[in-house]
Structures are given as C-alpha cells and as structure tokens.
DOLUMVO-389573 format. One record per residue: residue number from 1; x, y, z of N, C-alpha, C, O in turn. Coordinates in steps of 0.1 Angstrom, whole numbers, m for minus. Example, Ala and Ser with C-alpha at 12.3 -4.5 7.8 and 13.67 -1.06 7.14 Angstrom:
2
REC / nr / nxx / nyy / nzz / caxx / cayy / cazz / cxx / cyy / czz / oxx / oyy / ozz
REC / 1 / 132 / m57 / 78 / 123 / m45 / 78 / 132 / m33 / 78 / 142 / m33 / 85;
REC / 2 / 128 / m22 / 71 / 137 / m11 / 71 / 129 / 0 / 79 / 134 / 11 / 80;
REM end
This chain:
164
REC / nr / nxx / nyy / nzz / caxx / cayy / cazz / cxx / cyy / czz / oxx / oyy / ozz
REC / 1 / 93 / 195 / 32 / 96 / 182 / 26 / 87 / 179 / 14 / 75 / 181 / 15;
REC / 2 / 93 / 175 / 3 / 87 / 165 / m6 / 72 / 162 / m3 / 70 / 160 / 9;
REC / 3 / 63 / 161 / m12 / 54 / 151 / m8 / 55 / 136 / m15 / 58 / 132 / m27;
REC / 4 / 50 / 129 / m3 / 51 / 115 / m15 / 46 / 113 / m26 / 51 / 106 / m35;
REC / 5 / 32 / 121 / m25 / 25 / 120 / m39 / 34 / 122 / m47 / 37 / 113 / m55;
REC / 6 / 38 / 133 / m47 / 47 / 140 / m60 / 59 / 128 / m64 / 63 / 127 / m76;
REC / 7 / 62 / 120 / m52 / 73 / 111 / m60 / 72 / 99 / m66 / 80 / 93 / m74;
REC / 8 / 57 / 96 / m61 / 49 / 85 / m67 / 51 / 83 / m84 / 55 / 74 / m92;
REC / 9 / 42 / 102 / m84 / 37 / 103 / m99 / 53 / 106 / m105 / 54 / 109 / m116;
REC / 10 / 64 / 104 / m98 / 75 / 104 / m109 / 79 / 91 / m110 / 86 / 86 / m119;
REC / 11 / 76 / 86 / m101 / 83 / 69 / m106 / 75 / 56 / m109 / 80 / 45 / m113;
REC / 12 / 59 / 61 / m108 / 53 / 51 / m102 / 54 / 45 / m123 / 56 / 33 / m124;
REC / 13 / 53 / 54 / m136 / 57 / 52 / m149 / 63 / 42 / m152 / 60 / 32 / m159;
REC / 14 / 78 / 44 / m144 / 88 / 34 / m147 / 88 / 20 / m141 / 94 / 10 / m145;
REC / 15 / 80 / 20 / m129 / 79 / 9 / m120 / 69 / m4 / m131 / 70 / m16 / m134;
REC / 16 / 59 / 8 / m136 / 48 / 1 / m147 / 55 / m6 / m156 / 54 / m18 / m157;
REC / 17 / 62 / 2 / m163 / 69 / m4 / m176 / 77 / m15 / m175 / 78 / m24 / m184;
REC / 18 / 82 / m15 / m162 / 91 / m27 / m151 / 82 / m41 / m151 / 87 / m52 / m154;
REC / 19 / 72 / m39 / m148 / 63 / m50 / m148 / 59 / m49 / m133 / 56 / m61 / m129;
REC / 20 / 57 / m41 / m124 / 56 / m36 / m115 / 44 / m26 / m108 / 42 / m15 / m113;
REC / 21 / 37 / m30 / m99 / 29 / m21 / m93 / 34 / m13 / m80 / 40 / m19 / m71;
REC / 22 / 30 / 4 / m79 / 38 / 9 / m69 / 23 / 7 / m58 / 12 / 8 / m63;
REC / 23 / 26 / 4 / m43 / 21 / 0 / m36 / 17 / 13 / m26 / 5 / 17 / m24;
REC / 24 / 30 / 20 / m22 / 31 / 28 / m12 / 42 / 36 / m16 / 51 / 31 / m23;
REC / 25 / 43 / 49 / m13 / 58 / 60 / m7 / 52 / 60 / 5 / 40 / 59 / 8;
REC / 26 / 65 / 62 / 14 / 65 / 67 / 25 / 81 / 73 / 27 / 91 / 67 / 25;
REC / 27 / 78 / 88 / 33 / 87 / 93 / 35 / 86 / 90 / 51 / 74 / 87 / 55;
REC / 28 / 101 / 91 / 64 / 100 / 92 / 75 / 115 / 94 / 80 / 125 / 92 / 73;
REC / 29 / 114 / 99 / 92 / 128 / 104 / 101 / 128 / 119 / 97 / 120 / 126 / 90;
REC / 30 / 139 / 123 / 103 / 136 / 138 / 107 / 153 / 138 / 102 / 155 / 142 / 90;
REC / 31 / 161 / 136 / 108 / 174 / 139 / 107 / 183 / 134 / 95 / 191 / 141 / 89;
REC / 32 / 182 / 122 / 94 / 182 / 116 / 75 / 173 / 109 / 74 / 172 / 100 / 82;
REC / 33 / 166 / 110 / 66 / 151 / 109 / 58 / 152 / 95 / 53 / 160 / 91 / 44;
REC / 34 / 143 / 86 / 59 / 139 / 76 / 51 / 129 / 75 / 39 / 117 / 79 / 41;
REC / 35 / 133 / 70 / 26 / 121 / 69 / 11 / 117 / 51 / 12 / 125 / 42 / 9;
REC / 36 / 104 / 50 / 17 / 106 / 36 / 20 / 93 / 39 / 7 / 84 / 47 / 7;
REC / 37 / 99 / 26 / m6 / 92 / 26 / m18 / 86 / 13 / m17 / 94 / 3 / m17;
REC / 38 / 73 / 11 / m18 / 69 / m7 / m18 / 60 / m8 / m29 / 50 / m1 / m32;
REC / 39 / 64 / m18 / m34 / 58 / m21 / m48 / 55 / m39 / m51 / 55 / m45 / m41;
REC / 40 / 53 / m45 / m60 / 43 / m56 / m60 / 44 / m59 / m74 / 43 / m49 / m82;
REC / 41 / 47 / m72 / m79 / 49 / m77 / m97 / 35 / m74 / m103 / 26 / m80 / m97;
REC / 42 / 33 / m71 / m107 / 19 / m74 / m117 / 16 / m83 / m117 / 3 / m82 / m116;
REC / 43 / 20 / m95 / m118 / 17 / m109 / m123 / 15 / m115 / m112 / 9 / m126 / m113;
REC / 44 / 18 / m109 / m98 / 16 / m111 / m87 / 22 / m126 / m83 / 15 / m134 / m78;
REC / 45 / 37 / m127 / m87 / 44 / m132 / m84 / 52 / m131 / m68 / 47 / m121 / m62;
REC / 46 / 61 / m137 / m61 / 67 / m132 / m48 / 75 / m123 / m57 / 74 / m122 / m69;
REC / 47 / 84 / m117 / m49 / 92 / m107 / m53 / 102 / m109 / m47 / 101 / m110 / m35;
REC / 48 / 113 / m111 / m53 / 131 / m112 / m45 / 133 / m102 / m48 / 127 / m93 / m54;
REC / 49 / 150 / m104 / m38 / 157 / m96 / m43 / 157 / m86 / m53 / 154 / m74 / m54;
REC / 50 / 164 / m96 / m59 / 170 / m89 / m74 / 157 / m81 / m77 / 159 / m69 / m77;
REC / 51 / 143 / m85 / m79 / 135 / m74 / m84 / 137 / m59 / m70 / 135 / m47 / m74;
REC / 52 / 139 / m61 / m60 / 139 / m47 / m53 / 156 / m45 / m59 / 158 / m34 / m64;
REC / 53 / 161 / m48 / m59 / 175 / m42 / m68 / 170 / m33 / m82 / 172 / m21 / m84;
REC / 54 / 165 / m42 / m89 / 162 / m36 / m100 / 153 / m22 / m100 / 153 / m12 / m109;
REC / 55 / 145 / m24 / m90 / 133 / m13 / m86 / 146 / m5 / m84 / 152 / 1 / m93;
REC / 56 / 150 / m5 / m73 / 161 / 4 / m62 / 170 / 13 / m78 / 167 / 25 / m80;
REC / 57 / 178 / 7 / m84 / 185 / 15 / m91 / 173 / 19 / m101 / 170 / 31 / m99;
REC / 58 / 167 / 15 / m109 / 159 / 24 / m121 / 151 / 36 / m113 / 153 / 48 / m117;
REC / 59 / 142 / 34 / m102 / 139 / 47 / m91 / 151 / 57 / m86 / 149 / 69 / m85;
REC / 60 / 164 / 52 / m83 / 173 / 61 / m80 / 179 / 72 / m91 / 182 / 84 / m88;
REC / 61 / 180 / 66 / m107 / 183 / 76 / m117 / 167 / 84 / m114 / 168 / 95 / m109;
REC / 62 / 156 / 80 / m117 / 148 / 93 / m117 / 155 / 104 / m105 / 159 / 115 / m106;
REC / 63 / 153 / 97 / m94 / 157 / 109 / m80 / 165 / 116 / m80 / 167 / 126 / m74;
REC / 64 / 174 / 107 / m90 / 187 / 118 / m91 / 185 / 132 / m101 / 188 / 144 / m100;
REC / 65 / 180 / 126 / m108 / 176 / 135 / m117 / 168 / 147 / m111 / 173 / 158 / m109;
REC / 66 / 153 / 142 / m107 / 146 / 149 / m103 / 148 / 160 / m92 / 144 / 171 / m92;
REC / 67 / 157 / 147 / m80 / 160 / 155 / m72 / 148 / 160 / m57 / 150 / 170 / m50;
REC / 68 / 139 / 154 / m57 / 126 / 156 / m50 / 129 / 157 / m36 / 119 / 159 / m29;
REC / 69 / 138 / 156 / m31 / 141 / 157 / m14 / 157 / 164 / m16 / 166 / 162 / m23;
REC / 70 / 155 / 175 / m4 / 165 / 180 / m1 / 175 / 172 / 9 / 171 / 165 / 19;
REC / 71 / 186 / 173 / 5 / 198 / 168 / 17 / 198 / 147 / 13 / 192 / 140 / 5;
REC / 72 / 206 / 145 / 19 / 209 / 130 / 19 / 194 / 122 / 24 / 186 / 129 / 30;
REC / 73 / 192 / 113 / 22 / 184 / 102 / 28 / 183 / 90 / 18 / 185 / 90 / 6;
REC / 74 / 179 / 81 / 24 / 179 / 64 / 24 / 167 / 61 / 15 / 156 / 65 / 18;
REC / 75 / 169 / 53 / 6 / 163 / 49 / m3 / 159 / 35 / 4 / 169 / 28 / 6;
REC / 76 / 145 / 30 / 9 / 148 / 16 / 9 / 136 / 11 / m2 / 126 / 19 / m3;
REC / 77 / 137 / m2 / m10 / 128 / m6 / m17 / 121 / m20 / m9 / 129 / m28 / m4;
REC / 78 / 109 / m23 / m8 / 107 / m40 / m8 / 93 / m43 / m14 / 86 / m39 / m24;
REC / 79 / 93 / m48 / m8 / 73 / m60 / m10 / 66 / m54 / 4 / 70 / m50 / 15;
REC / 80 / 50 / m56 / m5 / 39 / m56 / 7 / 40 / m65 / 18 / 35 / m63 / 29;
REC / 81 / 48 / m78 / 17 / 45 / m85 / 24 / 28 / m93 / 24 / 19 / m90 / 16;
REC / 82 / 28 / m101 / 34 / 13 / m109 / 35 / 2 / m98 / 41 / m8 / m94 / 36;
REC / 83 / 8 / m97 / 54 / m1 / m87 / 57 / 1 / m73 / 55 / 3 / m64 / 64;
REC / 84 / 1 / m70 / 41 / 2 / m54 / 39 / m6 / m48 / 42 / m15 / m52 / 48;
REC / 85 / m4 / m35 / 39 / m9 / m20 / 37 / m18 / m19 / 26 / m13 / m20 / 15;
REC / 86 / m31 / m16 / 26 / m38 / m15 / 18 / m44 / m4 / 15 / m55 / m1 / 19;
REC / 87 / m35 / 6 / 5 / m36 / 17 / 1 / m44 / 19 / m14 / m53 / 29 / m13;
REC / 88 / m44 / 16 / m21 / m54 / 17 / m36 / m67 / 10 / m32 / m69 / 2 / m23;
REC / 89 / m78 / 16 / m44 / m87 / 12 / m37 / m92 / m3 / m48 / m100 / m11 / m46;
REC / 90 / m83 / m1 / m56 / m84 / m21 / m61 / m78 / m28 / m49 / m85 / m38 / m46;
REC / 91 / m66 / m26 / m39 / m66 / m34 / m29 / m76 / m39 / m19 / m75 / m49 / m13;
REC / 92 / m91 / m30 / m17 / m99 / m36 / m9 / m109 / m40 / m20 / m117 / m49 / m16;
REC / 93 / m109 / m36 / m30 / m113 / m54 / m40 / m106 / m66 / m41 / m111 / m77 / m41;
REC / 94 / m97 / m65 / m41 / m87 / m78 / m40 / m83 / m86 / m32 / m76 / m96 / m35;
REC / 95 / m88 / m81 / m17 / m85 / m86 / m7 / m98 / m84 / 1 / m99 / m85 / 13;
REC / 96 / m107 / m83 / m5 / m124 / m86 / m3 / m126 / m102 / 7 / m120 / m111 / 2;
REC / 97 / m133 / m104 / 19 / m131 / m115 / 24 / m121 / m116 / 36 / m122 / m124 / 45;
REC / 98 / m109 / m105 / 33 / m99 / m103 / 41 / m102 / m96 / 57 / m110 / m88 / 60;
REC / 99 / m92 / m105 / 68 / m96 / m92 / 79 / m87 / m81 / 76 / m76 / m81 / 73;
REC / 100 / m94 / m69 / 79 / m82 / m58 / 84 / m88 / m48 / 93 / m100 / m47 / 97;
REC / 101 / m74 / m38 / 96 / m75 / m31 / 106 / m77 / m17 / 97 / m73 / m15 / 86;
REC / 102 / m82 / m11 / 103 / m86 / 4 / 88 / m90 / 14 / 100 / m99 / 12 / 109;
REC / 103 / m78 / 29 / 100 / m81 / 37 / 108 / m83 / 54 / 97 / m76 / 59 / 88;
REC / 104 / m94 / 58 / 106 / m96 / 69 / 97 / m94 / 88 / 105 / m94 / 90 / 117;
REC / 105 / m93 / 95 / 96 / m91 / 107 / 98 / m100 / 114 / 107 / m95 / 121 / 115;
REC / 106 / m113 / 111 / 105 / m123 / 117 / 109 / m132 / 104 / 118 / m134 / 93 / 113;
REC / 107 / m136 / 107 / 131 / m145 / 102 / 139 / m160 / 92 / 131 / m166 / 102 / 127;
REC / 108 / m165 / 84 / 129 / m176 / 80 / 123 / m184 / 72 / 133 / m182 / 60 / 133;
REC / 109 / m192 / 76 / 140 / m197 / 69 / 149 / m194 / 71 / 163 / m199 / 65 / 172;
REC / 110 / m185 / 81 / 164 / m171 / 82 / 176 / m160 / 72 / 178 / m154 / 69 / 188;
REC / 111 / m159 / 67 / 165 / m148 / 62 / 160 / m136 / 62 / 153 / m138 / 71 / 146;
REC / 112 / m127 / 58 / 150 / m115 / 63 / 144 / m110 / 49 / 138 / m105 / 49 / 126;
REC / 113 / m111 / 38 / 147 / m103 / 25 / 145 / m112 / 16 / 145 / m122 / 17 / 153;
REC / 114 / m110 / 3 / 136 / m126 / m3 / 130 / m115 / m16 / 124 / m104 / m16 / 118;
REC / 115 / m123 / m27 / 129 / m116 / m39 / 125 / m124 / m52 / 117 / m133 / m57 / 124;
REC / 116 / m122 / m55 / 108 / m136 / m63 / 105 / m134 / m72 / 90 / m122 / m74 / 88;
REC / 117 / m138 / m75 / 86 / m138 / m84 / 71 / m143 / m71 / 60 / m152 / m63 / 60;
REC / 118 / m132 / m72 / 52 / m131 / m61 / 39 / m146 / m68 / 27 / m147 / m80 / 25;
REC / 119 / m152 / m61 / 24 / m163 / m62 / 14 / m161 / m59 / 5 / m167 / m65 / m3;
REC / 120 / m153 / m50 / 1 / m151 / m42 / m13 / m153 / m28 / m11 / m152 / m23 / 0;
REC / 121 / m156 / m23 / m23 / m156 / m6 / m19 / m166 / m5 / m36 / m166 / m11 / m47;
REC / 122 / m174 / 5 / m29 / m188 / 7 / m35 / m179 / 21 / m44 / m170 / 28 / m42;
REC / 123 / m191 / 18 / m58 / m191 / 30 / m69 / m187 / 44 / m59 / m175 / 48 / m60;
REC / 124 / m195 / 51 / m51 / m188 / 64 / m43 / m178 / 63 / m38 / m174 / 74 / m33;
REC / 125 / m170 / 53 / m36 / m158 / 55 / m26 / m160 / 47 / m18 / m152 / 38 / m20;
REC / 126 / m165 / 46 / m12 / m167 / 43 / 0 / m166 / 24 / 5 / m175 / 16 / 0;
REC / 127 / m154 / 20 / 15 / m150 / 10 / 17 / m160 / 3 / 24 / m165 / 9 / 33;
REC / 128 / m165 / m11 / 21 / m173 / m13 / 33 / m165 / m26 / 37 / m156 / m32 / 30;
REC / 129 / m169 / m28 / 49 / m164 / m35 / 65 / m171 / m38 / 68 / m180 / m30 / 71;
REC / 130 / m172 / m55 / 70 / m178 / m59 / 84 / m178 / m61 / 96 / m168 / m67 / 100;
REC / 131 / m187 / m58 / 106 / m180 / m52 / 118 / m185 / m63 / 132 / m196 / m69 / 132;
REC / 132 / m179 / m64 / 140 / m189 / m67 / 153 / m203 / m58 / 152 / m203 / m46 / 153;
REC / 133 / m215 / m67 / 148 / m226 / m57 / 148 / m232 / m59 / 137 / m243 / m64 / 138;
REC / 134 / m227 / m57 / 128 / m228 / m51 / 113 / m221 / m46 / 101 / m213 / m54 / 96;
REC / 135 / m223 / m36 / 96 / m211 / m31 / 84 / m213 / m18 / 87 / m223 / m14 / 92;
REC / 136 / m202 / m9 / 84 / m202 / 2 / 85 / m191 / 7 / 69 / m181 / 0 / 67;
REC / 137 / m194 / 16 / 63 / m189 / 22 / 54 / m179 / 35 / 54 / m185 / 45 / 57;
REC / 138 / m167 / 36 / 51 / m159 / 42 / 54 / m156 / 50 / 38 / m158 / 45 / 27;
REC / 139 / m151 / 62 / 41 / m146 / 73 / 29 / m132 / 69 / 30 / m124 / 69 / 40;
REC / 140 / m129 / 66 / 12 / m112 / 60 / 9 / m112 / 69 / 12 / m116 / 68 / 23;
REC / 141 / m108 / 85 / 10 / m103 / 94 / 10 / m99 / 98 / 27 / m88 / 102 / 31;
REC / 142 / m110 / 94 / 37 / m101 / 98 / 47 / m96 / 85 / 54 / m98 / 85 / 66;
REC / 143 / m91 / 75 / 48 / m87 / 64 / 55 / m68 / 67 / 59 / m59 / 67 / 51;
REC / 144 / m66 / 71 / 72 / m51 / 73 / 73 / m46 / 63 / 71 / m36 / 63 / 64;
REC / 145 / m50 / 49 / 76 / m39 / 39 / 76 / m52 / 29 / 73 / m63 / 33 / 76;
REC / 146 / m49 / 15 / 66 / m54 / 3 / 63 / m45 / m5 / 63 / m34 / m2 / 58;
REC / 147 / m47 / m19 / 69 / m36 / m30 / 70 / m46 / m44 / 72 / m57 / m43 / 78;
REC / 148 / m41 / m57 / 65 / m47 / m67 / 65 / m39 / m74 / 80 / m28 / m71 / 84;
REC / 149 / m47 / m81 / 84 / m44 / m88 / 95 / m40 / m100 / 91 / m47 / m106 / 83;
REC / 150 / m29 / m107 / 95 / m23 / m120 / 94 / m38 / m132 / 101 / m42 / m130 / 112;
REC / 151 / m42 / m141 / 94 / m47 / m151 / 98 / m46 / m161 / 89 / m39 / m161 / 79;
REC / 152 / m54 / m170 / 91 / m53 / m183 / 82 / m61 / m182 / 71 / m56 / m185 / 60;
REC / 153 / m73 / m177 / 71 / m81 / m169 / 60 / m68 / m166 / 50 / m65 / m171 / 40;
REC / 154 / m62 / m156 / 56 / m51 / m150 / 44 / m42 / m157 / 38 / m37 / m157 / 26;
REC / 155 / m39 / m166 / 50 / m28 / m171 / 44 / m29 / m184 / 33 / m20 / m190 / 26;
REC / 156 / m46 / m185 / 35 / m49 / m194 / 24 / m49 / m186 / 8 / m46 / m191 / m3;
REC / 157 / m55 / m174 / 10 / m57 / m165 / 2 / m48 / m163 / m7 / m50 / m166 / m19;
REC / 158 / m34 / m157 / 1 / m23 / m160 / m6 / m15 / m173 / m10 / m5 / m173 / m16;
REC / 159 / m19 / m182 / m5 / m15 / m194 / m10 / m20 / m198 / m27 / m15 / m203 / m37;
REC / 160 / m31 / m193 / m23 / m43 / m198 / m37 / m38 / m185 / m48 / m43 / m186 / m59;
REC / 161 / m32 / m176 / m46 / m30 / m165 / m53 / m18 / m171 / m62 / m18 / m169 / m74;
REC / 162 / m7 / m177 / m54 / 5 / m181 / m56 / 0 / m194 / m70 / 7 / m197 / m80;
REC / 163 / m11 / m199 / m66 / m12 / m212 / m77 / m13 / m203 / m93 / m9 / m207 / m104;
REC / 164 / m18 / m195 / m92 / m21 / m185 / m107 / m10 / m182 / m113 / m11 / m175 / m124;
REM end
C-alpha cells in the first residue's frame, strides 16, 4: 500500500493554495481501504461542510490522476476537531498549556504512554511534557500517536481562538 506520506506531499500544495492546512492522512481497513484526510483553515476558522466538500473534490482530481492506491477505497475528508491529533510539530507550539495524551515508539523511562501539559518542543526536536513528577522530553520523530485531551482549559483555548 501507498504510503501516506507520499499522498500528503501530493495534495498537501493544493490544500495550501485552498487556504487550508493538511493536518493528518491516514490510510485504514484491509478489504476497502479507508483515505481519512484531515485538514484545518489557515485562518483558523471552524470548518463546515462545504469547505470538506471543496477539500473532498479538488483532492479527488489529484488521486485520480495520480492514482496512489490500488483498487477502490473511500475518500473521507473532515476537521481536527477540539480534541485533535497533534501531528506537526507547530501543533505542540500552539497548543502549548494544553493537556495531552502522547504515545511513543520507543520505551523512555520504561515507558511508552505519557500524559501531561504540552510545553512546546525545543530547537532539537524534542517535545516537552509536563508530567506527574516533572517534565520529561520526548523525540517528534518517534511519537506514534499525540492527541489533546478534552477539558475546560481547552475548551477555553478554543473559545479564545475563535475570537481572532
């Protein structure tokens, strides 16, 4: 299969020029393949509909074109939602203050899964968290999954985001 990367760097251009930031690809399913594409306004506006319509068809002429996955599967487009996925590493600047859940590739401490208030992420890479305890610093590169936690912190956060 495809890698997502690869379909990123083909659509993620047109999403730009859209006025659009691409968030995540995720490919999944085994038997017909789901393309779940999530992306986010620049202006960091909510997002309806109509803009995942608009995403949905201007991404589908590339795929057609391109062609990046063998056999049928499902295009779905949406939003991060509140408590997204925090994949780039401007997202743990921008959600600095935020709680989240951040699980990594590799053991650090004899750990894998780490929950705590986002700090930002330092010149090397490296995410910092604060933790029960203290802070512990994490490698973007081996973070499998990152997600902000729903609380009132956030929901103020995005409230106050919404006034801009």
């Amino acid at each position: 299969m495809v890698a997502e990367s690869r379909i990123a760097e083909m659509i993620a251009p047109s999403l730009v020029s859209m006025g659009y930031e691409l968030v995540r690809v995720l490919i999944s399913g085994q038997r017909r393949p789901v393309l779940q594409v999530m992306a986010e306004r620049v202006d960091r506006t909510p997002m309806r509909v109509e803009d995942c319509a608009d995403i949905s068809r201007a991404i589908s002429a590339i795929l057609d074109v391109e062609d990046p996955i063998a056999g049928a599967y499902t295009l779905e487009v949406s939003s991060p939602g509140i408590d997204r996925p925090l994949t780039r590493k401007l997202d743990f600047e921008r959600f600095a203050g935020c709680e989240a859940k951040i699980e990594v590739e590799m053991p650090i401490d004899g750990r894998k899964r780490f929950r705590g208030i986002v700090l930002g992420i330092e010149e090397a890479g490296m995410v910092r968290l604060a933790v029960e305890g203290g802070e512990v610093s994490l490698p973007f590169e081996d973070i499998r999954s990152a997600k902000l936690v729903l609380t009132d912190a956030l929901l103020a956060a995005a409230a106050k985001e919404q006034e801009h």
